[in-house]
Each structure stands twice: as structure tokens, then as C-alpha cells.
C-alpha positions in Angstrom: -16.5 25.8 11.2 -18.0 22.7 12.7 -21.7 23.7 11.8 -20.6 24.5 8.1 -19.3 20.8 8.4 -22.2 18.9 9.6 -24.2 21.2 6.7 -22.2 19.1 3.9 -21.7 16.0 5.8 -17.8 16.8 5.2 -16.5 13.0 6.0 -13.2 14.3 6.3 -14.2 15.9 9.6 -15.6 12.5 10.7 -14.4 12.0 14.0 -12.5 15.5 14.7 -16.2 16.5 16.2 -19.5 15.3 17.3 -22.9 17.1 17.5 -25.0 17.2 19.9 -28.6 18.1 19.7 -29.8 19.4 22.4 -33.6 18.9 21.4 -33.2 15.2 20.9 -30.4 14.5 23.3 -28.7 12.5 20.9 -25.1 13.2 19.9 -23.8 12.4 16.1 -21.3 12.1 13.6 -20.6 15.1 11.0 -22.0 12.6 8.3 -25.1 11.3 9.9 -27.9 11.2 7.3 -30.4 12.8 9.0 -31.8 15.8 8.2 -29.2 18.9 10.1 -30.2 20.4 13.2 -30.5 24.5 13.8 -27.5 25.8 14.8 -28.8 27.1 18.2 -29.6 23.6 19.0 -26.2 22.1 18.6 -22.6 21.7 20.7 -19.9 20.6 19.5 -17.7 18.5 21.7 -14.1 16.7 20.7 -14.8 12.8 21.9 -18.3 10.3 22.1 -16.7 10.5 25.6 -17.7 14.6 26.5 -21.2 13.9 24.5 -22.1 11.0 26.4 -21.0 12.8 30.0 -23.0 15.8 29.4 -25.8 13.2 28.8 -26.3 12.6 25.4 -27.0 9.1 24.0 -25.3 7.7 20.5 -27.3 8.1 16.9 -28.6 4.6 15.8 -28.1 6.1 12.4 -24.8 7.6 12.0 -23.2 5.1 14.4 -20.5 6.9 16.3 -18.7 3.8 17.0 -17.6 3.9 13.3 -16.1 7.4 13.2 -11.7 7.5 13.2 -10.5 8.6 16.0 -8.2 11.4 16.6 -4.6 9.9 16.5 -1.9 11.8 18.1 2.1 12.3 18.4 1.7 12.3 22.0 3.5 9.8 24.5 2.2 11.0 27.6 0.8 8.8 29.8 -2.7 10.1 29.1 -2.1 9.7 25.7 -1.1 6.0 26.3 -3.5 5.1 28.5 -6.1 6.3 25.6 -4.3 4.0 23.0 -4.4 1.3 26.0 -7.7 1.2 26.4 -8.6 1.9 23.0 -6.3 -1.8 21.3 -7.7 -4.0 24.7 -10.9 -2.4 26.3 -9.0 -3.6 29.5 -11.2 -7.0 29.3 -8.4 -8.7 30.9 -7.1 -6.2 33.6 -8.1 -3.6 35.5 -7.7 0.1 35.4 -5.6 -0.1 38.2 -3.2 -2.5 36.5 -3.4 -0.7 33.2 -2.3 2.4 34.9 0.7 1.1 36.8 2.6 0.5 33.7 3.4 4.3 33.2 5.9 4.7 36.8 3.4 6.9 38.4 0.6 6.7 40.8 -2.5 5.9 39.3 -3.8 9.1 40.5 -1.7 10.9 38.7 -2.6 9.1 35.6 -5.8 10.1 36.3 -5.6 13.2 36.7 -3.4 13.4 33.9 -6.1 11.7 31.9 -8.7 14.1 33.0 -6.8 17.2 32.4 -6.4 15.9 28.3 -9.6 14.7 27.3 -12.2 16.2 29.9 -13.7 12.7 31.3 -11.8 10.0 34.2 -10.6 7.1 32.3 -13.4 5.4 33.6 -15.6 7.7 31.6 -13.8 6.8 28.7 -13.5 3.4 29.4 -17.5 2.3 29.4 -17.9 5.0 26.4 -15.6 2.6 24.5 -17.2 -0.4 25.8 -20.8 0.6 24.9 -19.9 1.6 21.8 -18.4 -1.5 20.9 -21.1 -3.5 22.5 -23.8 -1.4 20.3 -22.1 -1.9 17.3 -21.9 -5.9 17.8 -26.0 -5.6 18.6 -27.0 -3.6 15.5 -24.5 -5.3 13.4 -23.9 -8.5 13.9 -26.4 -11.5 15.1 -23.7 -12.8 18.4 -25.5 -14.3 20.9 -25.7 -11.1 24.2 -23.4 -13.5 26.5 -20.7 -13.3 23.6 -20.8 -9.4 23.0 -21.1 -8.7 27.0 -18.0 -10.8 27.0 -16.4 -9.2 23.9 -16.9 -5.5 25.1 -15.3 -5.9 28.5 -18.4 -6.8 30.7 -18.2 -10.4 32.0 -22.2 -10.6 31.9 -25.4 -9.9 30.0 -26.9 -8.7 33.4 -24.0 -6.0 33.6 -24.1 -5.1 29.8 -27.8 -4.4 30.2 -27.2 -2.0 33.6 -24.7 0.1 32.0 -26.4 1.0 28.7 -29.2 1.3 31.0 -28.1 3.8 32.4 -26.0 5.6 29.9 -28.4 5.6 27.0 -31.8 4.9 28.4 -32.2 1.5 26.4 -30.9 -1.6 26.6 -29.2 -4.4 24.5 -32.9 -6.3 23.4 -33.9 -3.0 21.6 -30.4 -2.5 19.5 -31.1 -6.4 19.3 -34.3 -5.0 16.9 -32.0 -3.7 14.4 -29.3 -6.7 14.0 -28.2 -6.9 10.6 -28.6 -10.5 8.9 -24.9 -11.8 7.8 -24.3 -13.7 5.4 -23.8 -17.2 6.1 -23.3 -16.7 9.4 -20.3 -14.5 9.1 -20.3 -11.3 11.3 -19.2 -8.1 9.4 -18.1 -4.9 10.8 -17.9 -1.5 9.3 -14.8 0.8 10.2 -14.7 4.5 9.4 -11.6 6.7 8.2 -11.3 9.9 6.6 -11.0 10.4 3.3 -9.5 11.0 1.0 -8.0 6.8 0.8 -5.6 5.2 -1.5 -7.0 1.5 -1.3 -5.3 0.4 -4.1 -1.7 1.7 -3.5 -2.5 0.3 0.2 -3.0 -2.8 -1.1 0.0 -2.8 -3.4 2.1 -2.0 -0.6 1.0 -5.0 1.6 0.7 -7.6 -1.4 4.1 -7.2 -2.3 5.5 -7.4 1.6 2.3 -10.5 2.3 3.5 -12.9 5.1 2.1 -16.7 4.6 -0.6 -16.1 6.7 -2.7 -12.8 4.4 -2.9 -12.3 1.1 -4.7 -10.0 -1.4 -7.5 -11.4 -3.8 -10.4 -9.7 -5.7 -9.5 -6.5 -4.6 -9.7 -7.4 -0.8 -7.3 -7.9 2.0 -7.2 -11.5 3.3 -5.9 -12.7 7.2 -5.7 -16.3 8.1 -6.2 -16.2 12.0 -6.3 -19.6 13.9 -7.0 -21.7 10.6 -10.4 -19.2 10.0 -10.0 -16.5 7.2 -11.2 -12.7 7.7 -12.1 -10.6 4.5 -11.0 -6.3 4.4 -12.8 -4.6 1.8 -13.7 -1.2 0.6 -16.8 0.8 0.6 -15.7 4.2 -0.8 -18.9 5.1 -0.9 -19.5 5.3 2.5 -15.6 6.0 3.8 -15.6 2.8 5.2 -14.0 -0.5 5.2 -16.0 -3.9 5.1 -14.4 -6.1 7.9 -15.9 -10.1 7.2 -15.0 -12.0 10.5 -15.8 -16.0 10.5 -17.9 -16.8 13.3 -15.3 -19.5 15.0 -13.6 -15.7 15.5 -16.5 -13.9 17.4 -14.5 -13.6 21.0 -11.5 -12.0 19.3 -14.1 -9.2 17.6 -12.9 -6.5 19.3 -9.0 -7.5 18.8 -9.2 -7.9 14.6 -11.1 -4.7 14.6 -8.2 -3.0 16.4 -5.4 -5.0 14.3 -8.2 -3.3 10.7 -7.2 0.5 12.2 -3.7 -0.3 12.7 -2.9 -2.1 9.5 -5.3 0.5 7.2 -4.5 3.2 9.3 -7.7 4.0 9.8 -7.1 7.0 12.1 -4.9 9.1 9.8 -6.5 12.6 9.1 -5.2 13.1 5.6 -6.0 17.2 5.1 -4.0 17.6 8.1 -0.8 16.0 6.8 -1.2 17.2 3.9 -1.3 20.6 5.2 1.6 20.3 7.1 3.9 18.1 4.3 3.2 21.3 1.6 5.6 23.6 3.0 7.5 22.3 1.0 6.7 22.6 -2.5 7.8 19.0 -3.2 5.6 17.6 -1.2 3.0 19.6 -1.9 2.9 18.5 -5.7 3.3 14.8 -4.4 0.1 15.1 -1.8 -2.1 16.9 -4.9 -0.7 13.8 -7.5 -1.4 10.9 -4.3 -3.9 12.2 -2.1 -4.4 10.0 0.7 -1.8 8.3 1.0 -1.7 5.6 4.1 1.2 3.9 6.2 0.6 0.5 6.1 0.9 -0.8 10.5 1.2 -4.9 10.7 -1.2 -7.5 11.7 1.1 -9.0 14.0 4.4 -7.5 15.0 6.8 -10.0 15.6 5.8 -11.7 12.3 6.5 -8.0 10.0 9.8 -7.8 12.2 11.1 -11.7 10.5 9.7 -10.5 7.2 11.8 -7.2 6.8 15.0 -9.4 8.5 14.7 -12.1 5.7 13.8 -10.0 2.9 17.2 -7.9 2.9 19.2 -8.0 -0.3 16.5 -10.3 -1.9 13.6 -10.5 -3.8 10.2 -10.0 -3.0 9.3 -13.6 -4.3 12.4 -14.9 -2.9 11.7 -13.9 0.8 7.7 -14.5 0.1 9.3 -18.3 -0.5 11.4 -18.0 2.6 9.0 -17.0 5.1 6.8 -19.9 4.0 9.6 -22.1 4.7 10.1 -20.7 8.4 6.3 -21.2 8.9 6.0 -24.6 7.4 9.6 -25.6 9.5 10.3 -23.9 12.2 7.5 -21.8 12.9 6.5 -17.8 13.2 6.7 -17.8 16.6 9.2 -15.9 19.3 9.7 -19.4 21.0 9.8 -21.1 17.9 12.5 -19.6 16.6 14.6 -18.8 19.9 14.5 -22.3 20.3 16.1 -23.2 17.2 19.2 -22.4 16.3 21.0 -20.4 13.4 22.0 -23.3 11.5 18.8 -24.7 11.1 17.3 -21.3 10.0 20.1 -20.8 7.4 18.8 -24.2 6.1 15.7 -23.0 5.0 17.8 -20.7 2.8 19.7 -17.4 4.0 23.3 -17.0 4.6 24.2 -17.8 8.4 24.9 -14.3 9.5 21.2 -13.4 8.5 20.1 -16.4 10.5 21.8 -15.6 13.4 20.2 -12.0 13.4 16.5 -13.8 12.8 18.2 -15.8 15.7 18.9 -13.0 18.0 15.9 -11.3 17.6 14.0 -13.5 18.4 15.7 -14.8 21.8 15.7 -11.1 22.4 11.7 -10.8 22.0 10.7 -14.3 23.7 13.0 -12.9 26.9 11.0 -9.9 26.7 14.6 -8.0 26.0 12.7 -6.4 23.0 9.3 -5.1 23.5 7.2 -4.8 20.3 4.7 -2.8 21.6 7.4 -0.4 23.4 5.8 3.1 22.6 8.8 5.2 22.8 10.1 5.3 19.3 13.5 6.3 20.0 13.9 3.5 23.0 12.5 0.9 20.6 14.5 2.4 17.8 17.9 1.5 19.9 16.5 -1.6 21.1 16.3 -2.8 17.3 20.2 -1.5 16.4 22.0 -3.4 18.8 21.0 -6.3 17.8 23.8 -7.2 15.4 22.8 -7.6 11.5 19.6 -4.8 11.9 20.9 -1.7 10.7 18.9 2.0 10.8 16.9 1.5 7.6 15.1 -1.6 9.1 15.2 0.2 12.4 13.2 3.1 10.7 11.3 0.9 8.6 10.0 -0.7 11.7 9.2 2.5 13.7 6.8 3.1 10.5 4.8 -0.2 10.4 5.6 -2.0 14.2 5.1 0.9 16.0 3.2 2.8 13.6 5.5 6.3 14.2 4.6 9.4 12.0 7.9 10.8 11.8 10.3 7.7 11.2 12.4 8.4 8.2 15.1 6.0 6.4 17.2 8.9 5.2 19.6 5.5 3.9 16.9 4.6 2.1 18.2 4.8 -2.1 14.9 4.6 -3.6 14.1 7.7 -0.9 17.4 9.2 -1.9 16.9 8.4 -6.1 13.4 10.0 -5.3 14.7 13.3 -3.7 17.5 13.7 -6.7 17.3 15.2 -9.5 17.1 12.6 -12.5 19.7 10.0 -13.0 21.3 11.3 -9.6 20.5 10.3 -5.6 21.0 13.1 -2.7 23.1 11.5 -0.3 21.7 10.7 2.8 23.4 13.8 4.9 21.1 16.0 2.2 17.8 13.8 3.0 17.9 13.9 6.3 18.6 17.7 5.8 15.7 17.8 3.5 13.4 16.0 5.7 13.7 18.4 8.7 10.6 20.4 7.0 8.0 17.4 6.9 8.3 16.9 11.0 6.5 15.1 12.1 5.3 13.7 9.1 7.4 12.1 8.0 6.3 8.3 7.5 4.0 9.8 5.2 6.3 11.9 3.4 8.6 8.6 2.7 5.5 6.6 1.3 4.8 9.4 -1.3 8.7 9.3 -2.1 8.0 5.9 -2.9 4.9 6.3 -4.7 6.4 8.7 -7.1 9.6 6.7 -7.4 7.4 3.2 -8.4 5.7 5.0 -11.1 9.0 6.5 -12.9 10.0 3.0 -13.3 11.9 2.3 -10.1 
């Protein structure tokens, strides 16, 4: 199967595999443009990780650093530990302190590691790191001090060592093939799977758009310290076009990981839908919207105020009231702990909603609430007791904060209207009951129950 994909350059097998060619010693994406190898020269192997540890060096064509990764139910700590090192490249701790977050030894992390994905987490950890720091040298024009910094190694000298070593070359000949940018700006390309809906992506998150992102000329806008990024879309190439101001260069590494979440980049779309068309609902629905996305969030804490504020209102009336927190109080844990409900219900809310925005955020700034809690049925209870958050916004936030496959708002009435047969809803006993068959799915399964209920009209 995996030869018959790298004959066609499937890209919806980008990232499930890589080649290696054993008569060139390079290792490459199922889309690389260059010419196929015979099939007695290749291996197949699951991560860039396994290629480079049986010795094989990156294509400078395909660019493995581009491909989706693999993304996964799992909560294990291996699993963690990979999504760990994967959002921060550990270029502020060590693997020791990353590690010790899970309540067992660091050597059984390890070996848990190991046992998963076939290489130490240290394996995987300068796999990640050169990748990143070879995709900044062929794509951007950043100074070597900046991208050494920016891919977790605190100098040029031990950037240079390390690719060295691994891929017989170092940073000054990638440096040969920097792309020019455009007035300066860097811009980054960031691989998925396709099939994509950009457009219903972009529907979703111009309707829900905080004051600090909006969507113009077909593009996804972020404001990030007072500098602007630019998303767009390259469906030719099943990728997206990330345009990063230069004042931003340090925080590469971070915007690109906030891209995957927010797009969800990693999603393998033939696989859901594979699973979601046992039932024969959701099997019409994933032939009418074929890849279909759900939408993570830039910046937790921020979504979390949104979906508070906008209950029982408008879309343009909580757009208007989020701008009002910015501009007044501020978006900020601290900012808004340190207020108090009576001011926030100025802006423009009824007091009891004000004292949940409140709550919450006291809650997060004490570090009561962790946003980045991993376990979706500790962070789901962690959300319902705070008084005035209820299980839809629970659920709703185990989608998009936490960015859990199978969160479902069986409360939900456009999910229930959706489910019904016309002019009737299925209560929400009978969703849930109806939902058991999309596990764990189904995050996905609710966006396509949207979908379908937006274009009847509702």
C-alpha cells in the first residue's frame, strides 16, 4: 500500500509514512516531486524520527518538516510527552523537567516513549529541532543566531554540530537555498491532508473572531504583540501560507504550532470519514462536506471569555462586547481577576454573566483551571463547577480549548434540529444515544451537523 502511494503522490497519505531510499540515503514525503524510487530500494518507516535513526537524511525537495503529523486519541504519557515536545521544542526546559510532569520517573517515561514510537525522546527531540531549524534556513532569510535560538539550540556553534552529524551538512549550505521574502516578512509553509474545507473553516472562525484576528481577502488575520500574521491557502500544494512579521521571528516556532492547532492541520480526513460512515447519516454528510475541520483557538483563555459572553446573544453583539473587555479591562487572566463583576457587567452583560467571566478567570490566574489540562474529562469538570458554565460550553470547549475528537454537545438545538426529522428536534437523551456510533469522532461529526443545519436555513 505504501509503494502504490508514493507512485501517485497520494497527499492524503502525507505524513502517515516516509520513504526511504536506500540508494541515496535520503528519506521523503509520499508527495516529493522527484522522480519514484524502485520498490526494492525503499522502507517505509512511521516518523522522520525512525528515518533519521536508521541514518537517513531529510529531502531538500519534499521537505519533511512540512508533512501533518499523525494526531492521536491517546493520553498516555508517551503520547503527551510527543505533543509536549512537539507545541514547545523544550527550548525553555529540559527533558528531565518536561518528563516529571506525568507522576512517574523519567525513566519510565522513557521507556514508555521508546516502546510507542521506536526512538528515546531524545531522538525525537533533535529530529524535531532540525527539522524546524532546516525549514527556517531554506525558507526564510533569519539571521543563524535567531534560528539556533528559535529551534531549541542556544548557539549557532551547536546548531551546526548536530546537523553535522545527523545529515552530513550544515546550516551555510541549507543557507544556499533561502527563499527571498517579501519585504522582509518570513513565510512558512504548513502541510495537512486533504481533502480541506478552507472556506467553511474560515466561516466558522469569522463569525466567533476575537478583537485581536479577523478574516480579510480570503485569509486568516492574528494581531500578536501589535505585529499582524497572514494564514492563507495553497490548495494546490495542501498547504497553508503562514506570513509572520519579522518583529515576530523568536516566537517562529510558537505561531507555527498555534497554525496546526487552529487549522487543524493534523486531522487525517479519510480516516474519520471512514469511521463516521457507519452510520449512514454521516456517511451522506462526509460525501456532501468532505473535509471538514474543527476549528482549535489561538489563545485559550481568550476563546474561553468569548463562548462565556456570547451566550444568549448575538454574534455582533458579543463581537461588540469582547472589544469592550479588551479596550477596558483587558483579555488577560489577571486583568480580569482583578476586576470585579460590577465593572465587567458595565461593559454590557447581565451581572450573573459577569460574575461567571469573573470566576473563571480568578479560577485560571490561581492556576485552579488549567487550560492546557490534557485529560478531557478532568478539564471537562473543572469547567462545570464553575457556576454559570453549563455542559454545552463545557463540550464546546473540549472541541476548540483542548482540541478533543470525541466532545459532543448532545444539548446543543441546532445539533438536536439537525438530527430530527424536519420541523422536529430529537431530544437530547436520543442524540447522545445516536452519537454512541461516531466514537470517537465525534467533534467532527457535530461540525458536519452544523454544516448541514446552516445551509437549510438554520
Amino acid at each position: 500500500m505504501c509503494y502504490k502511494a508514493l507512485l501517485s503522490h497520494d497527499a492524503r497519505f502525507d505524513g502517515i509514512f516516509f520513504t526511504c531510499v536506500k540508494t541515496t540515503g535520503i528519506y521523503c514525503r509520499p508527495v516529493c516531486p522527484t522522480a519514484s524510487p524502485k520498490y526494492e530500494n525503499c522502507s517505509f518507516v512511521a516518523s522522520a524520527a525512525l528515518a533519521e535513526r536508521a541514518g537517513f537524511r531529510p529531502c531538500l525537495r519534499c521537505h519533511p518538516e512540512r508533512a501533518p503529523l499523525v494526531h492521536s486519541n491517546e493520553s498516555s504519557s508517551a503520547y503527551l510527552l510527543r505533543q509536549h515536545i512537539e507545541k514547545t521544542l523544550l527550548i525553555d526546559e529540559t527533558l528531565t523537567d518536561a518528563t516529571g510532569k506525568y507522576g512517574i520517573s523519567a525513566r519510565q517515561v522513557r521507556r514508555a516513549f521508546s516502546d510507542v514510537f521506536g526512538v528515546t525522546p531524545l531522538e525525537y527531540l533533535m529530529t524535531r529541532r532540525l527539522l524546524f531549524a532546516k525549514q527556517l534556513l531554506q525558507e526564510t532569510t533569519l539571521p543563524v543566531l535567531e534560528i539556533a535560538y528559535s529551534s531549541g539550540f542556544n548557539t549557532p556553534g551547536r546548531l551546526t554540530i548536530n546537523m553535522r552529524k545527523r545529515y552530513g551538512f550544515g546550516p551555510r549550505e541549507l543557507r544556499k537555498q533561502a527563499v527571498k521574502n517579501v519585504r522582509g516578512s518570513i513565510v512558512l509553509r504548513a502541510g495537512y491532508r486533504p481533502p480541506f474545507d478552507w472556506d467553511a473553516l474560515l466561516a466558522v472562525l469569522a463569525g466567533r473572531a476575537t478583537p485581536a484576528e479577523y478574516i480579510a481577502d480570503g485569509a486568516y488575520h492574528r494581531v500578536v504583540e501589535g505585529h499582524t500574521l497572514r494564514v492563507a491557502h495553497d490548495p494546490r500544494n495542501h498547504q497553508l501560507l503562514v506570513r509572520i512579521p519579522p518583529e515576530l521571528s523568536r516566537s517562529v516556532h510558537t505561531i507555527m504550532q498555534a497554525v496546526r492547532r487552529l487549522f487543524d492541520l493534523d486531522a487525517n480526513p479519510l480516516a474519520i470519514a471512514e469511521a463516521l460512515s457507519i452510520d449512514r447519516r454521516m456517511r451522506q454528510l462526509t460525501e456532501t462536506y468532505p473535509g471538514v475541520r474543527v476549528p482549535g483557538a489561538w489563545d485559550n483563555f481568550e476563546l474561553l471569555v468569548r463562548v462565556i459572553v456570547g451566550q444568549q446573544i448575538s454574534v455582533a453583539g458579543a463581537t461588540t462586547i469582547m472589544r469592550r473587555i479588551v479596550d477596558r479591562v483587558g483579555i488577560t487572566p489577571a486583568c480580569l481577576a482583578n476586576s470585579t463583576p460590577e465593572v465587567i457587567a458595565g461593559i454590557g452583560m447581565p451581572l450573573k454573566r459577569a460574575t461567571t467571566i469573573h470566576a473563571v478567570s480568578t479560577l485560571v490566574h490561581s492556576s485552579a483551571i488549567d487550560l492546557d489540562e490534557r485529560n478531557p474529562r478532568q478539564f471537562y469538570q473543572q469547567l462545570i463547577a464553575v457556576p454559570g458554565i453549563g455542559p454545552w460550553t463545557a463540550e464546546y470547549l473540549c472541541m476548540r480549548v483542548l482540541h478533543w475528537p470525541d466532545a459532543f454537545p448532545a444539548g446543543d438545538l441546532g445539533v438536536q434540529k439537525a438530527l430530527g426529522l424536519p420541523g422536529k428536534k430529537l431530544t437530547e437523551k436520543a442524540a447522545l444515544a445516536a452519537s454512541q456510533l461516531w466514537r470517537p469522532w465525534r467533534s467532527y461529526a457535530t461540525m458536519l451537523l452544523w454544516r448541514s443545519l446552516a445551509n437549510q436555513g438554520g
